[in-house]
C-alpha positions in Angstrom: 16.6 -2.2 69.6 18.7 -0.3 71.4 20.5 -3.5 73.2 20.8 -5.1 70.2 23.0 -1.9 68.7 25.2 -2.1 71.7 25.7 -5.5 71.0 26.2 -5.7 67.6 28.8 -2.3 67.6 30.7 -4.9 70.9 30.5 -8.3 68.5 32.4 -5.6 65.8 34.7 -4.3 68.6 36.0 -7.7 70.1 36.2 -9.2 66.1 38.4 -6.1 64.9 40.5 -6.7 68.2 41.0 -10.5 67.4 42.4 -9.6 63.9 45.0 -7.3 65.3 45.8 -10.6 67.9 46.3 -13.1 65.1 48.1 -9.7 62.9 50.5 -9.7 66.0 51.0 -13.9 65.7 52.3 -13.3 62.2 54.5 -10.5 63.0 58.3 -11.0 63.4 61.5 -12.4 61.6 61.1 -15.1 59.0 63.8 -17.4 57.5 62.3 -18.7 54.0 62.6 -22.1 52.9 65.4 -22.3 50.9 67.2 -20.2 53.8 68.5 -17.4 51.5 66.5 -14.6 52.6 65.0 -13.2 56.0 61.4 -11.7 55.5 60.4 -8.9 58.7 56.6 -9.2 58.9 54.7 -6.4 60.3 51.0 -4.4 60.4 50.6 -2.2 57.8 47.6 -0.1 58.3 44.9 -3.0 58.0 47.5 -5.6 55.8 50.8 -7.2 56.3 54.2 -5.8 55.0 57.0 -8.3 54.3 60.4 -6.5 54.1 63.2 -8.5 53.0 65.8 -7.3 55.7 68.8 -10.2 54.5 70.1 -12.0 52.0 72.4 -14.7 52.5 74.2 -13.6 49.5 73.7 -10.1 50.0 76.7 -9.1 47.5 76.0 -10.2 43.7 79.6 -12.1 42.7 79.4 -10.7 39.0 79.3 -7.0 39.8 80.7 -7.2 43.6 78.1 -5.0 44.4 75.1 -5.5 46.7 72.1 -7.2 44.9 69.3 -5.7 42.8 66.3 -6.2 42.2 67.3 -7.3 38.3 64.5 -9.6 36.9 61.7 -7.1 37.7 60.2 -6.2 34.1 59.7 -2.5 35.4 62.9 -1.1 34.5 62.4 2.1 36.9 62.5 -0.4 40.0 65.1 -3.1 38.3 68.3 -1.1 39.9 66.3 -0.9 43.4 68.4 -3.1 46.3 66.8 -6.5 47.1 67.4 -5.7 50.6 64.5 -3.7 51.8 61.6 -4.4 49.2 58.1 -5.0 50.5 57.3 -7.9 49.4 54.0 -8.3 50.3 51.1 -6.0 48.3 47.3 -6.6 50.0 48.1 -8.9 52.6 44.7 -8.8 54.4 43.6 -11.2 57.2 40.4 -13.6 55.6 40.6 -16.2 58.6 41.7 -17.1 61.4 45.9 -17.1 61.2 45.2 -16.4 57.8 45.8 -14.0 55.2 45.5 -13.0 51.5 47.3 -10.7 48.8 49.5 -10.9 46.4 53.7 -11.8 46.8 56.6 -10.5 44.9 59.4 -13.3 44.0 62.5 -11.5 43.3 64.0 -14.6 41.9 61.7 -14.3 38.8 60.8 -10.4 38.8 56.9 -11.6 39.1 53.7 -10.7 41.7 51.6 -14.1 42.3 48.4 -14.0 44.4 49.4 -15.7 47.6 47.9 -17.5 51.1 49.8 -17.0 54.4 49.0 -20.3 56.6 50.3 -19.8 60.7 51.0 -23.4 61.2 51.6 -23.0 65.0 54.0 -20.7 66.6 57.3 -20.8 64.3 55.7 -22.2 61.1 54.4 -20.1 57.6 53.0 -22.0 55.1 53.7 -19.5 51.8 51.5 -20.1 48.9 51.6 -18.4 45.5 49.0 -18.9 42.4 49.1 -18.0 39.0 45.8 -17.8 37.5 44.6 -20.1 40.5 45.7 -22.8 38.7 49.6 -23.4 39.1 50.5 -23.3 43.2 53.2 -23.9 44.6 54.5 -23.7 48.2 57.0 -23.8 51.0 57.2 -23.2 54.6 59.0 -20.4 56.4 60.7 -20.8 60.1 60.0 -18.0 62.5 63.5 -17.0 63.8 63.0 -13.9 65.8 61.0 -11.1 66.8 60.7 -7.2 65.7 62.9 -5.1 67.9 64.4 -2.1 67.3 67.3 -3.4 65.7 65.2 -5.7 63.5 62.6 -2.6 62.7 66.0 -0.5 61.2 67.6 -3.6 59.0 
């Protein structure tokens, strides 16, 4: 019995060290799709956070100030910048190179449940649901890694 408890409480210790190796895959500088914003992915605690860290069009032509996060139906964060919201909330890994949570598009001020997809080394398949139903999807490009500089953007 007592073998069998030493390796079960191993089997736990290798599995929780191969989620923080497939965490550490994720992690880094992404360029979304449309190439208008750059998303730093990192641990946090036991999920993902997804900063935006730059906007292509970081100043908002109509007010000639930097851009907020406007379309959000909660007023008390609608004046918040766009440029340092988390825009992941429960990113948990469920697989390998895969995790689950929910996403925040600024675009539209709404939270969809969401898939992250590591298709290979510079590739993020993005996926957002509303009521399970209605997906849609793009793929973000992988264009650095978190350093210093990148960890105070």
């Amino acid at each position: 019995m007592q073998k069998f408890t030493i390796l079960l409480t191993t089997a736990m210790l290798l599995l929780g060290l191969n989620r923080a190796a497939r965490a550490d895959e994720v992690e880094g500088i992404w360029l979304t799709a449309a190439g208008d914003a750059k998303i730093r992915i990192s641990a946090c605690g036991k999920a993902l956070c997804g900063i935006i860290v730059w906007l292509k069009a970081p100043i908002d032509p109509a007010t000639g100030k930097p851009q907020i996060d406007d379309k959000n139906t909660n007023k008390a964060l609608a004046q918040r910048p766009i440029v340092g919201i988390n825009i992941f909330n429960a990113m948990r890994s469920v697989a390998d190179k895969k995790w689950s949570g929910t996403i925040y598009n600024a675009d539209d001020g709404k939270t969809y449940s969401s898939d992250l997809q590591l298709a290979g080394t510079k590739k993020l398949e993005v996926r957002g649901c509303v009521l399970a139903v209605l997906c849609g999807g793009e793929t973000w490009t992988k264009v650095g890694e978190i350093t210093v500089a990148s960890a105070n953007q």
